[in-house]
DOPAGU-646790 format. One line per field, with one value per residue (C-alpha): residue number from 1; x, y, z. Coordinates in Angstrom, 1 decimal. Example, Ala and Ser with C-alpha at 12.3 -4.5 7.8 and 13.67 -1.06 7.14 Angstrom:
pos <- (1 | 2) .
c1 <- (12.3 | 13.7) .
c2 <- (-4.5 | -1.1) .
c3 <- (7.8 | 7.1) .
END
This chain:
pos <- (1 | 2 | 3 | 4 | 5 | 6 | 7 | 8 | 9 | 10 | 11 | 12 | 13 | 14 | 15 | 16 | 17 | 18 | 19 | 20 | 21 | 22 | 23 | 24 | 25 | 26 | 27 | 28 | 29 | 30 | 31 | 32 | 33 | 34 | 35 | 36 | 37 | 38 | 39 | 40 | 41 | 42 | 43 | 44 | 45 | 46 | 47 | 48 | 49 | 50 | 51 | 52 | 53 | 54 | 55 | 56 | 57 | 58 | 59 | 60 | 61 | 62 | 63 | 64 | 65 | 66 | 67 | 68 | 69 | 70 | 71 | 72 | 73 | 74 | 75 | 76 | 77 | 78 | 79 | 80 | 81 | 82 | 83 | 84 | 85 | 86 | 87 | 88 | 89 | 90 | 91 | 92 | 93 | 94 | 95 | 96 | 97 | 98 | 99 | 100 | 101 | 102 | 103 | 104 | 105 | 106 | 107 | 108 | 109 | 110 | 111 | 112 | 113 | 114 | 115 | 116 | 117 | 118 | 119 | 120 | 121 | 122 | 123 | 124 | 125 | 126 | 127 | 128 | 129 | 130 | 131 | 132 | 133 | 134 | 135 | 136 | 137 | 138 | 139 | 140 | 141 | 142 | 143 | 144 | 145 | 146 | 147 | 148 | 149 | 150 | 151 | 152 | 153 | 154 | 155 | 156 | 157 | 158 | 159 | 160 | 161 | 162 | 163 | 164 | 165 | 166 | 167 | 168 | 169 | 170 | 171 | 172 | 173 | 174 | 175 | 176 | 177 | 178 | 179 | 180 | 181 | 182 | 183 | 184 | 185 | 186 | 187 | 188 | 189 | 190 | 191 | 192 | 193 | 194 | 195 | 196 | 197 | 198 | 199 | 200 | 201 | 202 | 203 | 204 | 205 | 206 | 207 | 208 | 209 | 210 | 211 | 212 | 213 | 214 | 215 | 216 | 217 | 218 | 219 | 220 | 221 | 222 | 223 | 224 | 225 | 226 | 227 | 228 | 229 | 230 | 231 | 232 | 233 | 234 | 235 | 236 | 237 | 238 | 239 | 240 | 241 | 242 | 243 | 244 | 245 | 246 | 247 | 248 | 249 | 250 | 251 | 252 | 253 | 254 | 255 | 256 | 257 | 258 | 259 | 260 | 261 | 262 | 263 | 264 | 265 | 266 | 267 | 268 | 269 | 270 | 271 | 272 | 273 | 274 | 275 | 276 | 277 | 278 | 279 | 280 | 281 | 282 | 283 | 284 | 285 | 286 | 287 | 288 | 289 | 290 | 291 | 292 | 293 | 294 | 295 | 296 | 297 | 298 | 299 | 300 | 301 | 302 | 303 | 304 | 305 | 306 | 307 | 308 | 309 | 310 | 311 | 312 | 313 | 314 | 315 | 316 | 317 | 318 | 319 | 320 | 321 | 322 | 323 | 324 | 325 | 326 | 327 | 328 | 329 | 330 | 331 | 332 | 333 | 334 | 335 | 336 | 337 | 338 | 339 | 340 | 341 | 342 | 343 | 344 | 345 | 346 | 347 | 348 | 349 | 350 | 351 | 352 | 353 | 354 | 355 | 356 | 357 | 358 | 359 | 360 | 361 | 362 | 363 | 364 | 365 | 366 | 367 | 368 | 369 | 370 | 371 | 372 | 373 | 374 | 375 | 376 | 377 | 378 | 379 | 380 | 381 | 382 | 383 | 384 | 385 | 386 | 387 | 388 | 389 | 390 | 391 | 392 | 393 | 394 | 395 | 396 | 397 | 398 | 399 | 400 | 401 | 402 | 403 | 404 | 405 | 406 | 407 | 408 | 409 | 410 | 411 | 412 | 413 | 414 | 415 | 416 | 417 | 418 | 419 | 420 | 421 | 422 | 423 | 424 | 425 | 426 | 427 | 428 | 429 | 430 | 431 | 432 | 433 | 434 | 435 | 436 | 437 | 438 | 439 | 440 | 441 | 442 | 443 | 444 | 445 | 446 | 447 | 448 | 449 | 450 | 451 | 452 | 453 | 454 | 455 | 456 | 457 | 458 | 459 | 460 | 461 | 462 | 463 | 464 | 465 | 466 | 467 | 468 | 469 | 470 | 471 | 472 | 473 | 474 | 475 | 476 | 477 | 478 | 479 | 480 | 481 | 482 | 483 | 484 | 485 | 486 | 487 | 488 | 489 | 490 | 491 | 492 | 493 | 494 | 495 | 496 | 497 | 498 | 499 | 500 | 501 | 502 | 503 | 504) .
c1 <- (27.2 | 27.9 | 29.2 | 26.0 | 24.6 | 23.5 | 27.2 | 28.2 | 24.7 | 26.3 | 28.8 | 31.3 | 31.1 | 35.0 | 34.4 | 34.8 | 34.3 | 35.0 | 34.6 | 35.7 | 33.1 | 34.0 | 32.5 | 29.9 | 31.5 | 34.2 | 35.8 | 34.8 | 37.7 | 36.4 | 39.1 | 38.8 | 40.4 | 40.0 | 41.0 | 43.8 | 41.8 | 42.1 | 39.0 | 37.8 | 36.7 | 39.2 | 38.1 | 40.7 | 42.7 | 40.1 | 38.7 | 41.5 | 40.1 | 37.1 | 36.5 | 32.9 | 31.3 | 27.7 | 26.6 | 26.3 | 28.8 | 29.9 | 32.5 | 35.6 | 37.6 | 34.1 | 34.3 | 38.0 | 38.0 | 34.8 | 37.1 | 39.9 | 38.0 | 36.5 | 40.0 | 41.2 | 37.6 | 38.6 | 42.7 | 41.4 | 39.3 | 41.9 | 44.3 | 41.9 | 41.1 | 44.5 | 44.9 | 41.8 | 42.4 | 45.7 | 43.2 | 40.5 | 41.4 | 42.3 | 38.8 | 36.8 | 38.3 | 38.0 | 34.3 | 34.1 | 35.4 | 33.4 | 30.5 | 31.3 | 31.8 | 29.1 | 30.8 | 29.4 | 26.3 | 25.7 | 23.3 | 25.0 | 23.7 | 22.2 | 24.0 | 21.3 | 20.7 | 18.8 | 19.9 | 16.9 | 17.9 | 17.1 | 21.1 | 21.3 | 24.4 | 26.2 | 29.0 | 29.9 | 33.5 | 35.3 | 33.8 | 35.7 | 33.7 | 34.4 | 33.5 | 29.7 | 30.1 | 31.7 | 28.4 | 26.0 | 28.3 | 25.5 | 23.8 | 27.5 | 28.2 | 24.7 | 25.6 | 29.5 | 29.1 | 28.9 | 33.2 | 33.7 | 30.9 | 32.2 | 35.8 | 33.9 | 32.2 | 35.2 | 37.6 | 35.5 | 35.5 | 38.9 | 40.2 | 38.1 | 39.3 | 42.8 | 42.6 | 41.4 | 43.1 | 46.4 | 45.0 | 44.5 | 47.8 | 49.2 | 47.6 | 48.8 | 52.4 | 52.6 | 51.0 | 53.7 | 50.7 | 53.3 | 56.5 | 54.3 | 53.1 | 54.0 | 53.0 | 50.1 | 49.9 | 50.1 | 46.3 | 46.4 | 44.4 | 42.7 | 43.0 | 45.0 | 46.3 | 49.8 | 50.5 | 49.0 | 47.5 | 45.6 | 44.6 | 43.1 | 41.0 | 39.7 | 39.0 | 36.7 | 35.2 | 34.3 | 33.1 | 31.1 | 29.6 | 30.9 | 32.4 | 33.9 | 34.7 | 38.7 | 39.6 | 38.1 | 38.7 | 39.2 | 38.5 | 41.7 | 42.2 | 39.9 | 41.4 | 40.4 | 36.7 | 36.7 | 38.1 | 35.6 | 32.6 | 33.6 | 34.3 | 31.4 | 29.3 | 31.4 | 30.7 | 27.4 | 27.4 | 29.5 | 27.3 | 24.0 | 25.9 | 27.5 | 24.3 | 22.2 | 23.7 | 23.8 | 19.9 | 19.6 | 22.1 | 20.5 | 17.0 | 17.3 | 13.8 | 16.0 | 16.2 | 12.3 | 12.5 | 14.3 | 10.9 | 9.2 | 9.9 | 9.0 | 8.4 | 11.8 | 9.8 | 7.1 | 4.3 | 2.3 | -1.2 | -5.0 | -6.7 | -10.0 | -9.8 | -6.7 | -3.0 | -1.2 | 2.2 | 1.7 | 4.6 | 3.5 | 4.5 | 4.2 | 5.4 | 6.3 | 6.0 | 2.6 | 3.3 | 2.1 | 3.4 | 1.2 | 0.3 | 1.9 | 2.3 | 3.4 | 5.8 | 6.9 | 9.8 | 11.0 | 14.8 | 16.1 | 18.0 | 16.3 | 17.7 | 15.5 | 14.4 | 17.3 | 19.7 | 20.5 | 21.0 | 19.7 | 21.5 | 19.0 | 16.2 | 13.3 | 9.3 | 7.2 | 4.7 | 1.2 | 0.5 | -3.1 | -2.5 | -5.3 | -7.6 | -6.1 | -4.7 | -1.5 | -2.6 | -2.3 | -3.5 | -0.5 | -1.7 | -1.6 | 0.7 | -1.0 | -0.8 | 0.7 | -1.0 | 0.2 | -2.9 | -0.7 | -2.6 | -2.2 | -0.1 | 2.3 | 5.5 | 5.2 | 1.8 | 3.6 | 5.9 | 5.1 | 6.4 | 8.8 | 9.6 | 10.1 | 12.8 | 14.8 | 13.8 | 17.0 | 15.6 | 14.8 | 11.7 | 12.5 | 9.3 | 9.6 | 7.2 | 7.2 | 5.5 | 6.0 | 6.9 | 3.7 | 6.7 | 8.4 | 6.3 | 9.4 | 9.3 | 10.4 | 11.1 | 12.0 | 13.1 | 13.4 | 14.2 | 13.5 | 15.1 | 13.5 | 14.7 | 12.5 | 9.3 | 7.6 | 5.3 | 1.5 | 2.1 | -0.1 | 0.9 | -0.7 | -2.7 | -1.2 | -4.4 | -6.2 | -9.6 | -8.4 | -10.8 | -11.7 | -8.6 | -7.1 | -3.8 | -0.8 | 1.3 | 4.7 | 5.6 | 3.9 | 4.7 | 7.5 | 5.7 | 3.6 | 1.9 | 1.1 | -2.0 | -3.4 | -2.1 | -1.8 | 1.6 | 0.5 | 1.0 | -2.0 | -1.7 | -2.6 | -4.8 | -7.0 | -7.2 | -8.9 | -10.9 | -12.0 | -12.7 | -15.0 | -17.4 | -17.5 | -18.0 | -21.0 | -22.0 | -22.5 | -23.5 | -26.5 | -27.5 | -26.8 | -29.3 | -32.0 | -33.0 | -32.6 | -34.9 | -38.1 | -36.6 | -34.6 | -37.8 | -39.7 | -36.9 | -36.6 | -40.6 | -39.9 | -37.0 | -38.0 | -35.5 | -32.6 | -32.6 | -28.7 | -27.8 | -27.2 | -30.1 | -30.5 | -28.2 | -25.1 | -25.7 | -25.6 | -29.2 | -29.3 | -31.1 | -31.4 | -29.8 | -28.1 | -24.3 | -23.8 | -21.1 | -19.4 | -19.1 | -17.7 | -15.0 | -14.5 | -14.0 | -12.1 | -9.4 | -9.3 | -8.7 | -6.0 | -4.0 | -4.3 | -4.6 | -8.1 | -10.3 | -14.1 | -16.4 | -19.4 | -17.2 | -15.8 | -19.2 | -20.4) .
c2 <- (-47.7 | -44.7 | -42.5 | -41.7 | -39.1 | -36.7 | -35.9 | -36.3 | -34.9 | -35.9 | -38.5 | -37.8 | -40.5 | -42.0 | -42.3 | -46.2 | -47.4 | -51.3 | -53.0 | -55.8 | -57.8 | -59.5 | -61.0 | -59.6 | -57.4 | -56.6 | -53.8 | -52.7 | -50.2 | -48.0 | -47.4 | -45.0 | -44.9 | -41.4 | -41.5 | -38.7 | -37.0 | -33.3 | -31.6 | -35.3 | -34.9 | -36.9 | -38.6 | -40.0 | -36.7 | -35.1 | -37.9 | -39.9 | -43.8 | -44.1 | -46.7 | -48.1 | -50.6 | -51.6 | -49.6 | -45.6 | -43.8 | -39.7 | -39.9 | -38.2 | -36.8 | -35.3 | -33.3 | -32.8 | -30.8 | -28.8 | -28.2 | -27.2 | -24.5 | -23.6 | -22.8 | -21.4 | -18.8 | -17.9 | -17.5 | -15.0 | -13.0 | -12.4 | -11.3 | -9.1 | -7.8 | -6.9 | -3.7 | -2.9 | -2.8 | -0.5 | 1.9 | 2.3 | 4.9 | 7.4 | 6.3 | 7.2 | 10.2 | 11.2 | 10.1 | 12.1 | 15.4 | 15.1 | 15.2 | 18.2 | 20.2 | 18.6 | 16.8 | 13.8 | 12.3 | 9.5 | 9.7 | 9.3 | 9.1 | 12.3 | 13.6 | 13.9 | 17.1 | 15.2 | 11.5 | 9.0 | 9.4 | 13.3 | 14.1 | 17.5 | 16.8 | 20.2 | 21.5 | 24.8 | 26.4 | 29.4 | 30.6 | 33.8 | 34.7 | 31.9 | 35.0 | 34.1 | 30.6 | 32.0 | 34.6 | 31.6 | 29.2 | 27.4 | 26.2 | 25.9 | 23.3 | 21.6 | 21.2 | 19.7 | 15.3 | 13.4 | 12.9 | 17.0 | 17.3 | 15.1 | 16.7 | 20.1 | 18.7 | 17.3 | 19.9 | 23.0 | 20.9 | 20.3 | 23.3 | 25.4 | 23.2 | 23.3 | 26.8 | 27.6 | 24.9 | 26.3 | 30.0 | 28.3 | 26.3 | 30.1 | 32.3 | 29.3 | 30.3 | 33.7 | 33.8 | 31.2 | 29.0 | 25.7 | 27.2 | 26.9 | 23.3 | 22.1 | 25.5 | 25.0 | 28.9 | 29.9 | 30.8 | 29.5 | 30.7 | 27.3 | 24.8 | 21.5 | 22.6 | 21.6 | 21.4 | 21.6 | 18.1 | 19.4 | 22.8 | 21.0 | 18.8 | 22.2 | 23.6 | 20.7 | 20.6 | 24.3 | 24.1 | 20.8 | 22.2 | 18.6 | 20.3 | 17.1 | 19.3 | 18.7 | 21.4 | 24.4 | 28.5 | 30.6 | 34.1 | 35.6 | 35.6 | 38.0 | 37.3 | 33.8 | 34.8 | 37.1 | 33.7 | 31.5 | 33.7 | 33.7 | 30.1 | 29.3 | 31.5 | 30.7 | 27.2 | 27.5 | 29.1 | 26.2 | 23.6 | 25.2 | 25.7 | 22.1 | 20.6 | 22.1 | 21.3 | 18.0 | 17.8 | 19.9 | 17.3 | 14.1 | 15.4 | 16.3 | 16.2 | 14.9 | 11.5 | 11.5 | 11.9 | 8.2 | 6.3 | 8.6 | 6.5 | 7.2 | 4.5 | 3.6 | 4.9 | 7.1 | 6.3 | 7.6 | 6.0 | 7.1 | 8.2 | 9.5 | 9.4 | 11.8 | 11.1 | 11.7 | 11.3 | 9.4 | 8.1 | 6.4 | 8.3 | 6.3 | 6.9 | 4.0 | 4.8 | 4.8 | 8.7 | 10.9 | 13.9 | 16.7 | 19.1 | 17.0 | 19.1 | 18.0 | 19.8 | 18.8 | 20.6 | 19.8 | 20.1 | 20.5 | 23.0 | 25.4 | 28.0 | 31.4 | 33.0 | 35.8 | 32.6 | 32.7 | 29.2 | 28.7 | 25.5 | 23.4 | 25.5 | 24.5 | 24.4 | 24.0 | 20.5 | 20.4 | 18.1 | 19.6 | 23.1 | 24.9 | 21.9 | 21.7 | 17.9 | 18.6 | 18.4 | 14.8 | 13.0 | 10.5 | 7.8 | 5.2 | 5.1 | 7.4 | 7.6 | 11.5 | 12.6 | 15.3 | 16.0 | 16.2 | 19.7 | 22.5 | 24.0 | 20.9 | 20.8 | 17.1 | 18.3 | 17.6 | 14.6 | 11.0 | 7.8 | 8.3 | 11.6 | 10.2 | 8.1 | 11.2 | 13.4 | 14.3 | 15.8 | 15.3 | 15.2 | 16.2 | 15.4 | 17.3 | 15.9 | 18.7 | 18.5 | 18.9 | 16.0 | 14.9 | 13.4 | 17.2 | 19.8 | 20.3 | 20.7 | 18.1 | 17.4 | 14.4 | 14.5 | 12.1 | 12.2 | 10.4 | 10.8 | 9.9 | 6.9 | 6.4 | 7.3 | 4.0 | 4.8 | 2.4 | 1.6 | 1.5 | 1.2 | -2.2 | -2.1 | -2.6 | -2.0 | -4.8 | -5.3 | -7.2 | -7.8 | -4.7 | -2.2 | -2.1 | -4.0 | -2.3 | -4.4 | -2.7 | -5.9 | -3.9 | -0.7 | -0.1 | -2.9 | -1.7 | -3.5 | -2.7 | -1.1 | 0.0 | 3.3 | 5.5 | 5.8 | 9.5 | 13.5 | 14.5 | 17.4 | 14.0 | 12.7 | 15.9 | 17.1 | 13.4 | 14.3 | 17.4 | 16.4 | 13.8 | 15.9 | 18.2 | 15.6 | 14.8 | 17.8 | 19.2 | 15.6 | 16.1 | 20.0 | 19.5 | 16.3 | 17.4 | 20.5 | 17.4 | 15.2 | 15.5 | 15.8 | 12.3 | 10.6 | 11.4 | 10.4 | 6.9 | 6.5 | 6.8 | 4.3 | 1.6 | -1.1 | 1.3 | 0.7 | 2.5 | 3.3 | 6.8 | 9.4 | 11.2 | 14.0 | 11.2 | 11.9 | 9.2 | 8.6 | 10.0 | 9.2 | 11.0 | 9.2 | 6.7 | 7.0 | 5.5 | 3.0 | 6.1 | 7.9 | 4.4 | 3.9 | 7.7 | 7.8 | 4.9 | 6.2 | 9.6 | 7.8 | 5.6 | 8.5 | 8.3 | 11.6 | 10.9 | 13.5 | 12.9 | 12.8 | 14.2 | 16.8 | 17.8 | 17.8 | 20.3) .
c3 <- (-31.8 | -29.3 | -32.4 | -33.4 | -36.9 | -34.9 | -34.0 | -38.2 | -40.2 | -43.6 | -43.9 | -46.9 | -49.3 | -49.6 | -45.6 | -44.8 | -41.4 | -41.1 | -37.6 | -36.3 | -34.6 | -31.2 | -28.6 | -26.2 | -23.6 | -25.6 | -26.7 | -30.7 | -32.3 | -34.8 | -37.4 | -40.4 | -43.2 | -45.9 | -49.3 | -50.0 | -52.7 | -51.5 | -49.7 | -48.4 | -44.6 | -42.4 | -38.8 | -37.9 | -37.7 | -36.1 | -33.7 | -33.5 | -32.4 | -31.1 | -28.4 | -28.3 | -26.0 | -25.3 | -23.0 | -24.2 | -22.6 | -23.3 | -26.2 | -24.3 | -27.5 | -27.7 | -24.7 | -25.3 | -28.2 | -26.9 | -24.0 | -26.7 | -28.7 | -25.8 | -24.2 | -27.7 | -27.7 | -24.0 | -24.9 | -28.1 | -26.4 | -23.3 | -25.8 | -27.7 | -24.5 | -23.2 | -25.2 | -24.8 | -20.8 | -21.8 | -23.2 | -21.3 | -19.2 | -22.0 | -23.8 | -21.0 | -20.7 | -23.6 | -23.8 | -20.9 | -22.5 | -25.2 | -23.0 | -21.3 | -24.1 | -26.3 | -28.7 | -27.8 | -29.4 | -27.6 | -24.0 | -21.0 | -17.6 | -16.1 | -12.8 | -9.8 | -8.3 | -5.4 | -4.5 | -3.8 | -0.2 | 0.1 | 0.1 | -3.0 | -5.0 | -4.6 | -3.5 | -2.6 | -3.4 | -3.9 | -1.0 | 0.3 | 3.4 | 5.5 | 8.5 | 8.1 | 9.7 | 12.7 | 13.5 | 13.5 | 15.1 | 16.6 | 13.1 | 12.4 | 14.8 | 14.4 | 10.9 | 11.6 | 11.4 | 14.6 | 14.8 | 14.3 | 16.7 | 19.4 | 18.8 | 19.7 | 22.9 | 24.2 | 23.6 | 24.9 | 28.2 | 28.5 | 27.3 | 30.1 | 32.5 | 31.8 | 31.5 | 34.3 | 36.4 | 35.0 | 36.7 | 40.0 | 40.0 | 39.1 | 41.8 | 44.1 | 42.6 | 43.0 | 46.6 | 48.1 | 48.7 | 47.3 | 49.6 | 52.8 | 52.6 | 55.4 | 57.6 | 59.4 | 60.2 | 56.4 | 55.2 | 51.2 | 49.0 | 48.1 | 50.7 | 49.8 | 46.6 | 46.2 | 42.7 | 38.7 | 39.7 | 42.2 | 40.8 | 37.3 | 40.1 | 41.7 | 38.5 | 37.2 | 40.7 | 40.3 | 36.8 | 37.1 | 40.7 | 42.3 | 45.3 | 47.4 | 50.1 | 50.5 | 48.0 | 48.9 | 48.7 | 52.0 | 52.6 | 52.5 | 48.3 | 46.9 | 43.3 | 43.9 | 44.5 | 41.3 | 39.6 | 40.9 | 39.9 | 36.5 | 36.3 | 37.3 | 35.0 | 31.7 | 33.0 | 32.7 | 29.7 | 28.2 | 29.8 | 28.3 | 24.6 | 24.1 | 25.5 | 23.5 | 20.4 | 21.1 | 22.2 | 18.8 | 16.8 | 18.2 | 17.7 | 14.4 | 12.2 | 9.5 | 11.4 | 11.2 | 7.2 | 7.3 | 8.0 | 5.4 | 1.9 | -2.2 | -4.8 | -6.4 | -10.3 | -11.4 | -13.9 | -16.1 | -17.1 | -17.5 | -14.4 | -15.0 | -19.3 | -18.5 | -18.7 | -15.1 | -13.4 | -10.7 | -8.0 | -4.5 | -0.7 | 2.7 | 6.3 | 7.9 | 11.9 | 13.2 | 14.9 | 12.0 | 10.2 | 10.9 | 8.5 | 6.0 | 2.6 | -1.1 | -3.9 | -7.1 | -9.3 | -12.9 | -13.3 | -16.6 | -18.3 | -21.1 | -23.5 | -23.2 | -26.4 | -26.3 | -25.9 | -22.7 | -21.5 | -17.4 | -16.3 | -14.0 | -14.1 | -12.0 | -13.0 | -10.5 | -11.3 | -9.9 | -7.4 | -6.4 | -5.0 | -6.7 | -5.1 | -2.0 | -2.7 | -1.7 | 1.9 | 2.8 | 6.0 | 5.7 | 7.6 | 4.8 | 1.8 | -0.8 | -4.5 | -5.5 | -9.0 | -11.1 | -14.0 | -17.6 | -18.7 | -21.2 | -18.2 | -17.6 | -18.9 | -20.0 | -22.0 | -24.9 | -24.3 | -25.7 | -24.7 | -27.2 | -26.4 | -22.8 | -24.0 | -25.3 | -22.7 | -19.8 | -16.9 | -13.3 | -10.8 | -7.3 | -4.9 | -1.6 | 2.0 | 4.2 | 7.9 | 11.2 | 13.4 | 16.3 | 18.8 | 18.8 | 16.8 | 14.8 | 11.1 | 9.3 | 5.3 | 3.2 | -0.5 | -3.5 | -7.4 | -10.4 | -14.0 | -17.4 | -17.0 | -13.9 | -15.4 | -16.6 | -19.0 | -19.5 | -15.4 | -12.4 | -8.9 | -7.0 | -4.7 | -1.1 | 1.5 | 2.9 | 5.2 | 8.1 | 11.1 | 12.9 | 10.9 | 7.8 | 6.8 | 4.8 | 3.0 | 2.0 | 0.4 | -2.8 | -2.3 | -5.0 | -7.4 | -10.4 | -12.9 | -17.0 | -17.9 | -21.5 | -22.3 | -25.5 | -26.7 | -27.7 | -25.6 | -23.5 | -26.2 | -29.3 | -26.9 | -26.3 | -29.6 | -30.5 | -27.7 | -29.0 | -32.6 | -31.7 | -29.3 | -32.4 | -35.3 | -32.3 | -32.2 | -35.9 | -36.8 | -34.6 | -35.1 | -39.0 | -39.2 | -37.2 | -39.8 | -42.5 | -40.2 | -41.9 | -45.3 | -44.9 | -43.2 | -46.1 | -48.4 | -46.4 | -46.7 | -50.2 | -50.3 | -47.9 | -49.5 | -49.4 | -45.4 | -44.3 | -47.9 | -49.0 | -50.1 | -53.5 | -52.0 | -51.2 | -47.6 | -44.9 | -42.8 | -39.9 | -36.6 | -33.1 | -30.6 | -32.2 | -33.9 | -37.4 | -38.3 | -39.8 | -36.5 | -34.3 | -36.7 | -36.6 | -32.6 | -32.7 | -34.6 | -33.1 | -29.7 | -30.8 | -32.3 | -35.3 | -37.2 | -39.7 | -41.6 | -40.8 | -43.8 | -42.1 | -40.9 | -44.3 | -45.8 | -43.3) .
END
């Protein structure tokens, strides 16, 4: 039968099922009949009649009243959901406010001060001295985005034109130049100017230095001449200004800093016994950055001991200064360290201090472009949450025939390494107490030499097993069992007294 105990695990015992055999190929129904004693399990209600045949097909009341509770699940969660949509603004809000005013104990997602693509998250207002713009109105104009910028270049031609087109139509005016047309005897002051039309042609023709040779001045307007010197000087002027800010806009190093890309996280593993941050820098154009230069700050706001509380203060992080490291020949993507020391801020941070921690990393590339010999700079970020503690960057740098071949394919992709959980602080101090359980171990014992080789002449069949004095046997050059489990434990962490130690 299709209806299988898999679908029923345990049948209730006043459940009867009788069938009525039939032929082959025909159809079988199933009826059920429940006793109506109370908290007996009834099919029929449930099921309603089954309809079996010989082949196995999928029972459809089955699939029905999956369909049914499934629709009933999806109808209950709508409606717990619709109030839920009412309020959600005012919630998040409120979550919000409590943030601000530190209320809230809950993490929330810090705010960048840099975004992964360079751009610094701050905005200026309340700004009263709007003059200042105006006296560096170049930098001013370099700064504005391509549409205000185009604006500009547009309008300071037009304007000068139709400013001084407007004087020539207006010197034509006052002359008489437009009542004496048609008079071949009249002298004008600009030939063939008979209207604004034509005065707006002469004054782009004169600014632009076209000079088509129908419009031109006589010698009989002195004003004019006065007027067409200094149209054509402000014209150059405004030809050299507008240019240059767009050579200045289009060539901007800042374009260059687009091909110059970070690894999306940071890590922090074991390089050389020694925890370091680590976080991966490549340029991606074959032209190279000269001179090309590495910083690192720490964001993160700090309370002073007199309680004054700095907002975003910034420490600078060690990327190799004192050994020169931060010079880079950026030809091939290289791996940044930062060396967690006594003088790092993350000296004593854990991984699970990491995962409390709320600040922010800001890397800054600083160089000057080969193409232009301008200075160029590109800047990325990474918060706490970016950090991947116990990681190591892949490898991306491959022998090929006759040069070597960079795959960017791996160049955000990292991989898990073995890693103490504890602060380079932890790790230092286990460090330090096993070259000194080493070290008095070994100038204790070798006054005791003699006396212990007698002792063990004595002894043969004591072999490793303590003297008369309780004291462990000692040999030069070799470490006891003692001292292995000692070292071991020091270098996983943990925090262990050392009997050789407390004995001396």
């Amino acid at each position: 039968m299709a209806l299988e105990n898999s679908v029923f695990p345990a049948r209730p015992d006043s459940l009867s099922l009788p069938v009525d055999e039939k032929g082959e190929g025909e159809k079988v129904e199933v009826a059920t009949e429940a006793t109506a004693s109370p908290g007996v399990f009834n099919l029929s209600e449930e099921l309603g009649p089954v309809v079996t045949t010989d082949t196995e097909l999928p029972p459809p009341p089955l699939v029905k009243v999956k369909r049914s509770f499934q629709a009933k699940l999806a109808e209950r969660e709508a409606q717990a959901n619709e109030p839920r949509k009412k309020t959600q603004g005012p919630e998040k809000e409120k979550e919000k406010e409590r943030g601000r005013f530190g209320w809230g104990r809950t993490r929330r997602k810090r705010q960048r001060y840099v975004e992964k693509n360079g751009r610094c998250n701050v905005q200026h207002g309340n700004m009263r001295e709007h003059y200042r713009y105006l006296t560096d109105i170049f930098t001013t104009l370099v700064d504005l985005n391509w549409r205000c910028s185009l604006f500009v270049f547009v309008m300071a031609y037009a304007v000068t034109w139709l400013f001084f087109g407007a004087i020539w139509y207006l010197i034509a005016y006052c002359r008489g130049d437009l009542d004496h047309l048609e008079d071949e005897t009249w002298t004008p002051c600009v030939n063939n100017v008979n209207g604004f039309i034509s005065a707006f042609l002469f004054s782009i023709e004169t600014e632009t230095t076209i000079g088509y040779g129908h419009r031109v001045i006589t010698d009989q307007c002195p004003v004019g001449t006065m007027l067409l010197l200094l149209q054509a000087i402000l014209g150059s002027m405004v030809n050299a200004f507008m240019v240059g800010c767009m050579f200045v806009k289009i060539s901007q190093p800042n374009k260059r800093a687009e091909t110059l890309v970070f690894s999306k996280h940071a890590v922090i593993s074991l390089r050389d016994d020694k925890l370091c941050l680590m976080f991966r820098v490549g340029d991606l154009r074959s032209s190279h950055i000269v001179g090309a230069n590495m910083r690192a700050k720490l964001i993160k706001s700090k309370q002073t001991q007199e309680g004054e509380f700095i907002p975003l203060d910034q420490t600078d992080i060690s990327v190799g200064f004192e050994t020169g490291d931060d010079r880079l020949f950026l030809v091939s993507p290289l791996v940044i360290s930062h060396e967690i020391d006594m003088h790092s801020p993350f000296w004593d941070m854990s991984q699970a201090q990491l995962e409390k921690e709320d600040f922010e990393i800001v890397v800054i590339l600083e160089g000057m472009v080969e193409a232009t010999g301008m200075t160029c700079q590109a800047r990325s970020s990474y918060l706490a949450e970016e950090v991947m503690w116990g990681h190591r960057f892949s490898p991306m740098m491959l022998l090929a025939k006759g040069f070597f071949d960079i795959d960017y394919g791996a160049f955000h992709h990292t991989f898990e390494v073995d890693t103490p959980s504890v602060s380079a602080r932890e790790l230092s101090l286990a460090a330090a107490r096993l070259d000194a359980h080493l070290y008095w171990s070994i100038s204790s014992r070798l006054d005791e030499e003699p006396t212990l080789t007698n002792q063990a002449a004595k002894q043969p069949d004591s072999g490793s097993a303590n003297s008369k004095g309780g004291e462990p046997t000692f040999i030069v050059g070799e470490m006891t069992d003692i001292q292995e489990q000692t070292g071991l434990g020091e270098l996983n962490g943990s925090v262990a007294t050392d009997q050789s130690e407390s004995e001396a």
